[in-house]
FIKOLZA-1660 file (N, C-alpha, C; in steps of 0.1 Angstrom, whole numbers, plus 5000, padded with zeros to 4 digits):
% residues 152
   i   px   py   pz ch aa at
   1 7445 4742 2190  A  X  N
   1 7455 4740 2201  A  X CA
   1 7449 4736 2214  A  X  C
   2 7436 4737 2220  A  X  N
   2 7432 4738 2230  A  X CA
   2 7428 4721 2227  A  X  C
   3 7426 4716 2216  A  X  N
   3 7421 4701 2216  A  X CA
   3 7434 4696 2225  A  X  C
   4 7444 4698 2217  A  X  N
   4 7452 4691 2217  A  X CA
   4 7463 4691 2232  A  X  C
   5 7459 4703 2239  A  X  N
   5 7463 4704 2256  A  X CA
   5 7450 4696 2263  A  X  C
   6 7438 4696 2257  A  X  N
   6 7431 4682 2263  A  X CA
   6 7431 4675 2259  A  X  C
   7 7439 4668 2249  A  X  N
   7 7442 4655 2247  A  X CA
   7 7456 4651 2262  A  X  C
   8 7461 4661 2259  A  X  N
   8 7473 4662 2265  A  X CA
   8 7472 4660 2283  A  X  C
   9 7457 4666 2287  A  X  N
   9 7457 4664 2301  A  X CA
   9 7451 4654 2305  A  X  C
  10 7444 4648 2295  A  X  N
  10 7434 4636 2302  A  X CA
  10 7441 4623 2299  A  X  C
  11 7447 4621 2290  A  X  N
  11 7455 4608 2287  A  X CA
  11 7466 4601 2293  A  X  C
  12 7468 4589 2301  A  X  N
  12 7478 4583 2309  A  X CA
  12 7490 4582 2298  A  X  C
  13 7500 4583 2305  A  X  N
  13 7510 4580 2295  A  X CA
  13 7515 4564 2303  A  X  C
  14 7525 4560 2291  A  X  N
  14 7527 4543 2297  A  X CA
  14 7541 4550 2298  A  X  C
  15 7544 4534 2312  A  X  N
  15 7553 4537 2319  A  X CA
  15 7572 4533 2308  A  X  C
  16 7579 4539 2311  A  X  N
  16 7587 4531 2303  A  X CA
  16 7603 4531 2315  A  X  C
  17 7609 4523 2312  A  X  N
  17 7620 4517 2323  A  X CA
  17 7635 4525 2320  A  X  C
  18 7640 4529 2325  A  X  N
  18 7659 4532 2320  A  X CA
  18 7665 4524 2321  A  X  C
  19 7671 4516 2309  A  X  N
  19 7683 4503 2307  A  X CA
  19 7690 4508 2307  A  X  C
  20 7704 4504 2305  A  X  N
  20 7721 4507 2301  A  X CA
  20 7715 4503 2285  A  X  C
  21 7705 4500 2278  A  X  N
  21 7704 4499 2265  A  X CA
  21 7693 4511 2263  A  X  C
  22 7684 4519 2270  A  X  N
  22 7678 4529 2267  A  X CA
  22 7670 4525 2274  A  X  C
  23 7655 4532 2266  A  X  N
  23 7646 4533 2279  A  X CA
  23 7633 4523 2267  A  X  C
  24 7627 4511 2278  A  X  N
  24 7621 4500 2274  A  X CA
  24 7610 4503 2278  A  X  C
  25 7599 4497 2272  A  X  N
  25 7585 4496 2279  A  X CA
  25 7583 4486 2290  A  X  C
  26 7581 4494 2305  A  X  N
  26 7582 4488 2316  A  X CA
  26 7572 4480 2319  A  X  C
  27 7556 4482 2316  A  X  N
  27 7544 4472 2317  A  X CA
  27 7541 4468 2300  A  X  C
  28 7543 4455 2296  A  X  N
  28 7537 4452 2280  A  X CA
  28 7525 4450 2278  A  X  C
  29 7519 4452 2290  A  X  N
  29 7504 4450 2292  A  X CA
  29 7491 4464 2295  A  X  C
  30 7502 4471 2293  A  X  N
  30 7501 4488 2297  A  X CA
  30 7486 4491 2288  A  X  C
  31 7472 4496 2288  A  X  N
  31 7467 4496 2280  A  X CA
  31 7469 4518 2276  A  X  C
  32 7479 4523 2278  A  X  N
  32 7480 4537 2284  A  X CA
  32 7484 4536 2266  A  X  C
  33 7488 4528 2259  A  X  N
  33 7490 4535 2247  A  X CA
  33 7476 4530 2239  A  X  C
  34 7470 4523 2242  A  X  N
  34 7455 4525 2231  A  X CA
  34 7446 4535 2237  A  X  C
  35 7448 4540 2255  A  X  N
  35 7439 4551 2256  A  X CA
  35 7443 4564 2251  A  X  C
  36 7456 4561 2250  A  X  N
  36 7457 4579 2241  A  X CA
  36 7454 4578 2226  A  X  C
  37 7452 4565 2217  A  X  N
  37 7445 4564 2207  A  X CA
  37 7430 4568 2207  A  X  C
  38 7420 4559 2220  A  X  N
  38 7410 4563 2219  A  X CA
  38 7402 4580 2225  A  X  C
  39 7414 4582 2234  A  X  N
  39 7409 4599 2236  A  X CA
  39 7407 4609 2225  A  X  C
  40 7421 4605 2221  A  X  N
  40 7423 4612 2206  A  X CA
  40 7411 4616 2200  A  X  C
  41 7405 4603 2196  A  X  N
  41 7390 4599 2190  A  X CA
  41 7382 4606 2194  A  X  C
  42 7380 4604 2208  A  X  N
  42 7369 4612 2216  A  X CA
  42 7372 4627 2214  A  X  C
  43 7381 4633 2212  A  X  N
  43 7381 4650 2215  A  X CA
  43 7379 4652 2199  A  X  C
  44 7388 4647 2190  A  X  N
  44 7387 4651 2176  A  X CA
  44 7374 4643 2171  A  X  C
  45 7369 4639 2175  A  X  N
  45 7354 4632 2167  A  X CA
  45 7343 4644 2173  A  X  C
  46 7343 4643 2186  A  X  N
  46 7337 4652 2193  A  X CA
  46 7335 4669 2187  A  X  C
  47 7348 4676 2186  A  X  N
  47 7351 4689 2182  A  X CA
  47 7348 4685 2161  A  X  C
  48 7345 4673 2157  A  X  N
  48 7340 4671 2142  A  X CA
  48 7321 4675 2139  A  X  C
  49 7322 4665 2146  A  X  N
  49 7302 4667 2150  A  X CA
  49 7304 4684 2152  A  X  C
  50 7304 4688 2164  A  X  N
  50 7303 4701 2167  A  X CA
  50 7308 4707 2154  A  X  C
  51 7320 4709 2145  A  X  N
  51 7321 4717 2133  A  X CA
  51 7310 4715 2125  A  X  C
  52 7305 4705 2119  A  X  N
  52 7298 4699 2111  A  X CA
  52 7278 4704 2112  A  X  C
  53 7279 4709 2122  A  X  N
  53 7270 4711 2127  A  X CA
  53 7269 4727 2123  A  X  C
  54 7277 4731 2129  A  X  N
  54 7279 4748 2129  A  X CA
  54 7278 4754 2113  A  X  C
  55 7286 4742 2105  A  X  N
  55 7291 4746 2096  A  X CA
  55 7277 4746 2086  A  X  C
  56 7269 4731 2088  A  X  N
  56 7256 4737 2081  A  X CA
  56 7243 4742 2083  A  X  C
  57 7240 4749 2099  A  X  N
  57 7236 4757 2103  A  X CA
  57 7239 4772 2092  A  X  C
  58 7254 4773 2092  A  X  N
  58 7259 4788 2085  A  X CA
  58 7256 4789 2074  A  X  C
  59 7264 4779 2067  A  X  N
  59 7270 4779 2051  A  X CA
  59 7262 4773 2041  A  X  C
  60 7246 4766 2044  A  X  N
  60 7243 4758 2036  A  X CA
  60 7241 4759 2020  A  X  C
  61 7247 4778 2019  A  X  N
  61 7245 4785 2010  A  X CA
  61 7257 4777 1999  A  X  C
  62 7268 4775 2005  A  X  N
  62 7279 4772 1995  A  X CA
  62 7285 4758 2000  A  X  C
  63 7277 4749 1994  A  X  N
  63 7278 4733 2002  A  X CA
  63 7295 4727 1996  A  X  C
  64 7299 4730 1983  A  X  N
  64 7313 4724 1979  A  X CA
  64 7317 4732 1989  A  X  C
  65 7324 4744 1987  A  X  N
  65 7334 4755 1994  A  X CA
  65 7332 4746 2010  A  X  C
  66 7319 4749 2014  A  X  N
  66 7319 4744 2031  A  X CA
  66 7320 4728 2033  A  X  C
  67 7322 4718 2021  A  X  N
  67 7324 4707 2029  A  X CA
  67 7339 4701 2023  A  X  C
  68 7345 4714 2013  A  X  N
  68 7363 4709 2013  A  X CA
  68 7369 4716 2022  A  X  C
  69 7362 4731 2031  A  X  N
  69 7367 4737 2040  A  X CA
  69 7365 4727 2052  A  X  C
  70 7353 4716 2057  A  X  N
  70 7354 4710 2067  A  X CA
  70 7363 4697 2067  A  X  C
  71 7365 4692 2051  A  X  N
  71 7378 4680 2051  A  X CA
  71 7393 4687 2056  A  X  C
  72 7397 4696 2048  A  X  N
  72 7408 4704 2049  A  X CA
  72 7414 4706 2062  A  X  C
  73 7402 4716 2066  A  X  N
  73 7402 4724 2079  A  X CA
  73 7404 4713 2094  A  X  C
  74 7393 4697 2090  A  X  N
  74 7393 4687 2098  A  X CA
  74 7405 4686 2101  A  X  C
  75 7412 4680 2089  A  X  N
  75 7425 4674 2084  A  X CA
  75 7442 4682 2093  A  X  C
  76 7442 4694 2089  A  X  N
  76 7450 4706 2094  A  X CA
  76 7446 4706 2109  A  X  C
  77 7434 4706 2117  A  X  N
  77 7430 4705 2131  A  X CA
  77 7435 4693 2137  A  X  C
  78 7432 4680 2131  A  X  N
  78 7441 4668 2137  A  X CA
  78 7459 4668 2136  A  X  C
  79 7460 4673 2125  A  X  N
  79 7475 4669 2130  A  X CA
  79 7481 4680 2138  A  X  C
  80 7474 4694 2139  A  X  N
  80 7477 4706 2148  A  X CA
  80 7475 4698 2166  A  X  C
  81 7464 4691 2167  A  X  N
  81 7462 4684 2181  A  X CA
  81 7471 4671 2182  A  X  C
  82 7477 4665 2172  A  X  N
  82 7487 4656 2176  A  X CA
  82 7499 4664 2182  A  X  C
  83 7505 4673 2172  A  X  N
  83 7515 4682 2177  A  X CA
  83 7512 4688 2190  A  X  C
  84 7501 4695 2191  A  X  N
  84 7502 4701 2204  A  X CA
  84 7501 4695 2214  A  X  C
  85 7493 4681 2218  A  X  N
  85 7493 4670 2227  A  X CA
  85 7503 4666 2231  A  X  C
  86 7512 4664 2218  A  X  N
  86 7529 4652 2222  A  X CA
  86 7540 4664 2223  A  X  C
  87 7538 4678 2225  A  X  N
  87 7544 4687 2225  A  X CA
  87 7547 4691 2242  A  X  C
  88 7533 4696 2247  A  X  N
  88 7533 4702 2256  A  X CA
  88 7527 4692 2266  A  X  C
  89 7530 4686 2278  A  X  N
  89 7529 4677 2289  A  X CA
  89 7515 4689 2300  A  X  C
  90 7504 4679 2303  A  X  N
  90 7498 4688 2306  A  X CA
  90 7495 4678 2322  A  X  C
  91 7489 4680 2334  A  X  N
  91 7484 4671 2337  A  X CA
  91 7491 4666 2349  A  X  C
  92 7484 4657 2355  A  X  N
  92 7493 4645 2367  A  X CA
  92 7498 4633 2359  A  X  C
  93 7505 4636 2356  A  X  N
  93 7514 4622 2349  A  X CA
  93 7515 4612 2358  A  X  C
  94 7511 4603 2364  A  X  N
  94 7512 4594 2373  A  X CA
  94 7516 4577 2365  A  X  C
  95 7530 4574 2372  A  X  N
  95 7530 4565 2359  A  X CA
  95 7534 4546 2375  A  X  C
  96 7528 4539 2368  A  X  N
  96 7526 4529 2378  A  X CA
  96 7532 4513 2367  A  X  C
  97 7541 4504 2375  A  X  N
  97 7545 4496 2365  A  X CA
  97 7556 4486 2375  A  X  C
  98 7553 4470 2372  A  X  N
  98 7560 4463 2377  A  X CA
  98 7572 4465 2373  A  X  C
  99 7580 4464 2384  A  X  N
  99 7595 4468 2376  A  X CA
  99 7609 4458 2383  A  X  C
 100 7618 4460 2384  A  X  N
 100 7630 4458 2385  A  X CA
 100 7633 4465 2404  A  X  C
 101 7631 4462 2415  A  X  N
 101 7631 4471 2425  A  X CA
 101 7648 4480 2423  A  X  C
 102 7645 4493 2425  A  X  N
 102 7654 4501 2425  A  X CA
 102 7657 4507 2410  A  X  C
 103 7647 4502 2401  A  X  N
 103 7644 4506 2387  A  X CA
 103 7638 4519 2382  A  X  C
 104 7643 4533 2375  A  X  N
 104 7637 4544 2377  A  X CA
 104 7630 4539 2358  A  X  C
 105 7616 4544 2366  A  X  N
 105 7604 4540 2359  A  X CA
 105 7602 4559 2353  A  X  C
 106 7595 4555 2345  A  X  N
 106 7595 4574 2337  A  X CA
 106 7585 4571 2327  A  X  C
 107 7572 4589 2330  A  X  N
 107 7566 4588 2321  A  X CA
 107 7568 4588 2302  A  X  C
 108 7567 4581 2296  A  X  N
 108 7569 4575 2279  A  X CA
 108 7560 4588 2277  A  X  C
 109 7562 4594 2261  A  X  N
 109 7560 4603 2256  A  X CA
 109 7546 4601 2248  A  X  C
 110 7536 4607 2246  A  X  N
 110 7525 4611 2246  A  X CA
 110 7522 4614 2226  A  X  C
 111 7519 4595 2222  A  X  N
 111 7517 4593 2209  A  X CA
 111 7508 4585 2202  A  X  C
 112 7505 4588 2191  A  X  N
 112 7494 4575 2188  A  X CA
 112 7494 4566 2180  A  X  C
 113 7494 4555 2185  A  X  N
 113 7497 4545 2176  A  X CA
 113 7493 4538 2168  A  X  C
 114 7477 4544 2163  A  X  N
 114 7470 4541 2153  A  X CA
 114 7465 4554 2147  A  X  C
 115 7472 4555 2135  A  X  N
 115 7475 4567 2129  A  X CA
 115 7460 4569 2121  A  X  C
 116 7452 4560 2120  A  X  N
 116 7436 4562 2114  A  X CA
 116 7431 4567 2122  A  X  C
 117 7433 4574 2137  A  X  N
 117 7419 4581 2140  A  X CA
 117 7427 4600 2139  A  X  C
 118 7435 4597 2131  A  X  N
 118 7436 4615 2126  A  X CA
 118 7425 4616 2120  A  X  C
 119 7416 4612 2109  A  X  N
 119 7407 4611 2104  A  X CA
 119 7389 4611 2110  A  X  C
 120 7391 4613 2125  A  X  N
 120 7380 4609 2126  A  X CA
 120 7373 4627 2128  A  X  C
 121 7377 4638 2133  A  X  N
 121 7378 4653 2125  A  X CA
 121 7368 4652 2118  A  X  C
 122 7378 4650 2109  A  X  N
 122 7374 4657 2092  A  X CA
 122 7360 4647 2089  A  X  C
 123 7365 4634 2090  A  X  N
 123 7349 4620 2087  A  X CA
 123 7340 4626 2093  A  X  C
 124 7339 4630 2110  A  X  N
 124 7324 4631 2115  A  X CA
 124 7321 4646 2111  A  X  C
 125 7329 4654 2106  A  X  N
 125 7324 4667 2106  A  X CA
 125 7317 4666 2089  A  X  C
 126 7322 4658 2080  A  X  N
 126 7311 4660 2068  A  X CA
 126 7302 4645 2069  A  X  C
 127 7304 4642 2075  A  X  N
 127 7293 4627 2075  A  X CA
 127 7280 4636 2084  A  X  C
 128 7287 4646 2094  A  X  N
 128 7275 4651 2102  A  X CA
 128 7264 4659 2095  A  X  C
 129 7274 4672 2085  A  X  N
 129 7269 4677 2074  A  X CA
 129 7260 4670 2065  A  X  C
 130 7268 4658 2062  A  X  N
 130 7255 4655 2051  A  X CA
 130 7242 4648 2057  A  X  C
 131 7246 4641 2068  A  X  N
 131 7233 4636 2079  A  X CA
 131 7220 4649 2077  A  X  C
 132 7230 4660 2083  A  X  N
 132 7220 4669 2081  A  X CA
 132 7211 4678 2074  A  X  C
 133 7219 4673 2061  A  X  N
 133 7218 4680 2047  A  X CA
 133 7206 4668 2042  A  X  C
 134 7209 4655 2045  A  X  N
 134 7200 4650 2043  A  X CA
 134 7186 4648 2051  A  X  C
 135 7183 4648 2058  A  X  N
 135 7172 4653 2064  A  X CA
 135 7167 4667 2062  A  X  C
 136 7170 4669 2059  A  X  N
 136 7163 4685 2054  A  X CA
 136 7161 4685 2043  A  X  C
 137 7168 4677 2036  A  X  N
 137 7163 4677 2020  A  X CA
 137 7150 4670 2019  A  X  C
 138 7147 4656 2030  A  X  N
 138 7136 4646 2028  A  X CA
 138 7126 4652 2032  A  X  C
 139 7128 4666 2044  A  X  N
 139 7116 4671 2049  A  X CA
 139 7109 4675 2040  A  X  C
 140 7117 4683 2030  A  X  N
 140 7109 4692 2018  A  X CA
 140 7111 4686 2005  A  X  C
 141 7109 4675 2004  A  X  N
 141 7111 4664 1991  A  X CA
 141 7101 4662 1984  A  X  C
 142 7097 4671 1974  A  X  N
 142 7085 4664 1967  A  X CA
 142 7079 4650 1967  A  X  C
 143 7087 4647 1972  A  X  N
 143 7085 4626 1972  A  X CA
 143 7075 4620 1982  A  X  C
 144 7075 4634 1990  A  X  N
 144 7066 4633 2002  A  X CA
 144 7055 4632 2000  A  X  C
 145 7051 4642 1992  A  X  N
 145 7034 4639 1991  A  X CA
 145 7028 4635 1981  A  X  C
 146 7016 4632 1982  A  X  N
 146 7013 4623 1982  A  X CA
 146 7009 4626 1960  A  X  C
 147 7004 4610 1956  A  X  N
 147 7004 4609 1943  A  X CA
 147 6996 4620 1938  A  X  C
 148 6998 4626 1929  A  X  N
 148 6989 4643 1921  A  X CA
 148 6992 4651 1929  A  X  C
 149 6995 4656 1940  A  X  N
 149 7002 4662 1953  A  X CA
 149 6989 4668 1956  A  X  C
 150 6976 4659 1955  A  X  N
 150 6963 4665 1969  A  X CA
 150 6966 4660 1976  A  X  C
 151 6963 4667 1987  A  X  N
 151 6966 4666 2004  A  X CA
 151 6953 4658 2010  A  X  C
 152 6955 4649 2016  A  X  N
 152 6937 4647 2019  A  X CA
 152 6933 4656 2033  A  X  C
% end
């Protein structure tokens, strides 16, 4: 939940206009809806590494169990931070946009519109895992030494 009230306080929302037909996107040049795609990224990729990390620090004892708990777990954490982000308004909403003079301009609701970086969680927390699972495997890899395994 706490990703997702920082997703919630750092991201500009885009401005949107009130018609007699509803309420329109006031700047079409607004780039306020790809930065709440790429924050997104940044907090759930960020908070992935960090699980990924922790998790084979801990667990390296039970590698299945800990790396369908870190897809799952990833998975259940991103859409928990979409919900709580587009839920709860955190922040200075400050919303700025060529308009119509005497036009009430209003901050637009807080969503993402490229639904592939739900995924980025769960991807960097077992891609980090295995990063690190692999290097530790090469450290102590028979492959290492040398042919007949004399040391010179």
């Amino acid at each position: 939940m706490a990703a997702g009230l920082v997703w919630s306080g750092l991201t500009p929302r885009a401005p949107y206009q009130v018609t007699e037909q509803g309420t329109v996107l006031a700047d079409p040049a607004t780039q306020a809806l790809i930065a709440a795609d790429g924050w997104f990224a940044v907090i759930t990729g960020g908070l992935g590494l960090l699980c990924g990390g922790v998790a084979w620090f801990s667990g390296r004892r039970w590698m299945l169990p800990v790396l369908l708990g870190l897809c799952a777990g990833g998975a259940v954490a991103s859409f928990l931070t979409l919900w709580t982000g587009s839920t709860f308004t955190l922040g200075a909403v400050t919303v700025e946009a060529a308009s119509i003079p005497g036009a009430k301009i209003v901050p637009g609701a807080l969503k993402l519109t490229a639904s592939g970086v739900l995924v980025s969680w769960p991807l960097l927390a077992v891609g980090f895992f295995g990063l690190l699972e692999g290097m530790h495997g090469y450290r102590e890899s028979p492959l290492r030494q040398p042919y007949g395994g004399v040391e010179p």
